[in-house]
C-alpha positions as CSV (number, residue, x, y, z in Angstrom):
1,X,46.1,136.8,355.9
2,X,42.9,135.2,357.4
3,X,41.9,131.6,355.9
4,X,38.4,130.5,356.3
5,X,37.6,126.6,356.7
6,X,34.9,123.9,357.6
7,X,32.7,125.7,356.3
8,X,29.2,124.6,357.1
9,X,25.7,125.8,357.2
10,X,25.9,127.2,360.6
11,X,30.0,127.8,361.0
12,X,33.1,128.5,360.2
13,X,36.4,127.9,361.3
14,X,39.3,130.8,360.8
15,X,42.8,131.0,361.2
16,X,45.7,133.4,360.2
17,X,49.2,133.6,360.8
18,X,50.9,134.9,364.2
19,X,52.1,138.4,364.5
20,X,55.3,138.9,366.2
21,X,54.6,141.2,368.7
22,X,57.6,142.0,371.1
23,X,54.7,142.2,374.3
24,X,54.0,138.8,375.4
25,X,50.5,140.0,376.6
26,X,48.6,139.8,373.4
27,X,45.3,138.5,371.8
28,X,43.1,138.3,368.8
29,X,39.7,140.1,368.5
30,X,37.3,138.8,366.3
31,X,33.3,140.4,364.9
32,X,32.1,140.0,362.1
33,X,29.0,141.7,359.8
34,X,26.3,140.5,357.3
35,X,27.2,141.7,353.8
36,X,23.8,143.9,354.4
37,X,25.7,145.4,356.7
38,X,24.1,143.6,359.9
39,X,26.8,143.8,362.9
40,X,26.9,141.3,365.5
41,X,27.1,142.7,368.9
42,X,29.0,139.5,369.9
43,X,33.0,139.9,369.8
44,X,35.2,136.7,370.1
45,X,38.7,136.9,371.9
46,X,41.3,133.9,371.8
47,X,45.1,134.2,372.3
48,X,45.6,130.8,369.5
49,X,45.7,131.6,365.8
50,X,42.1,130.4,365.3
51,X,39.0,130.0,366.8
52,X,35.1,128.8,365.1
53,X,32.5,130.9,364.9
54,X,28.9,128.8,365.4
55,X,25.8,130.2,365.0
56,X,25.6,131.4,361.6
57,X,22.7,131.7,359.4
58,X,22.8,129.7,356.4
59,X,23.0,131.4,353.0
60,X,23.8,134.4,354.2
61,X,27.5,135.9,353.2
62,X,29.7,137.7,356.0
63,X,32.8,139.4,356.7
64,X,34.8,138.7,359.7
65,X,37.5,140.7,361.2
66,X,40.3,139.9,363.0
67,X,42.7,142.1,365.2
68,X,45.9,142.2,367.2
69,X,45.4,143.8,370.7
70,X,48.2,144.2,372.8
71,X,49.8,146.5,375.3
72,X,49.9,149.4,373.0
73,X,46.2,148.5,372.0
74,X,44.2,147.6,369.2
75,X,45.9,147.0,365.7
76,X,43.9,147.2,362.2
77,X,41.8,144.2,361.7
78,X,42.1,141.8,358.9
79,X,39.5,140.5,357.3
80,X,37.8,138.0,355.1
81,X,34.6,137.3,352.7
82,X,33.3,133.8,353.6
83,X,29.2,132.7,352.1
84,X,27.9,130.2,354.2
85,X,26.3,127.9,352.2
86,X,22.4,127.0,352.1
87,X,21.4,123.4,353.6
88,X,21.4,120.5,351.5
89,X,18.3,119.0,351.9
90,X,18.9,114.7,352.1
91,X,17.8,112.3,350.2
92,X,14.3,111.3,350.9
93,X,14.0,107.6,352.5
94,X,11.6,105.5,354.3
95,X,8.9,105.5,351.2
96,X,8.1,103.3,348.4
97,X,7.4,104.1,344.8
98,X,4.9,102.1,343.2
99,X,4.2,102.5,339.4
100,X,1.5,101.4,338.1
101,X,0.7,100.4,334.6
């Protein structure tokens, strides 16, 4: 299973759990789409049990995908629903309110 965390405006962090694999050349292979369906032509590759994706698009949902490639080559992909969430806008400051009566 594939957890999603930190998630901010712009990224995400996920890990998952390591798969045995008896081949100790192995790695993970991650992509990801819009939920519209929008691919993204970049793929991530790590050989840890996580990795951050930066660069996302604030409220706008995805799925990411994550698969096992070793030796005997590419396993089926895992993957997850994560909505990164719209930006908060901050307090206003540096102003003065005056009422008058």
């Amino acid at each position: 299973s594939i957890l999603a965390t930190n998630i901010t405006a712009h990224s995400v962090t996920l890990s998952w759990q390591s798969v045995s694999y008896k081949y100790t050349s192995r790695y993970y292979r991650i992509f990801y789409q819009t939920t519209a369906g929008t691919m993204n032509a970049t793929t991530t590759t790590t050989t840890t049990d996580g990795t951050t994706i930066a660069g996302l698009h604030f409220g706008t949902s995805y799925i990411f995908y994550v698969a096992l490639i070793g030796s005997g080559g590419e396993g089926p992909a895992g993957e997850i629903r994560v909505s990164i969430p719209q930006d908060v806008p901050l307090r206003p400051s540096g102003f003065t309110v005056n009422v008058h009566n």
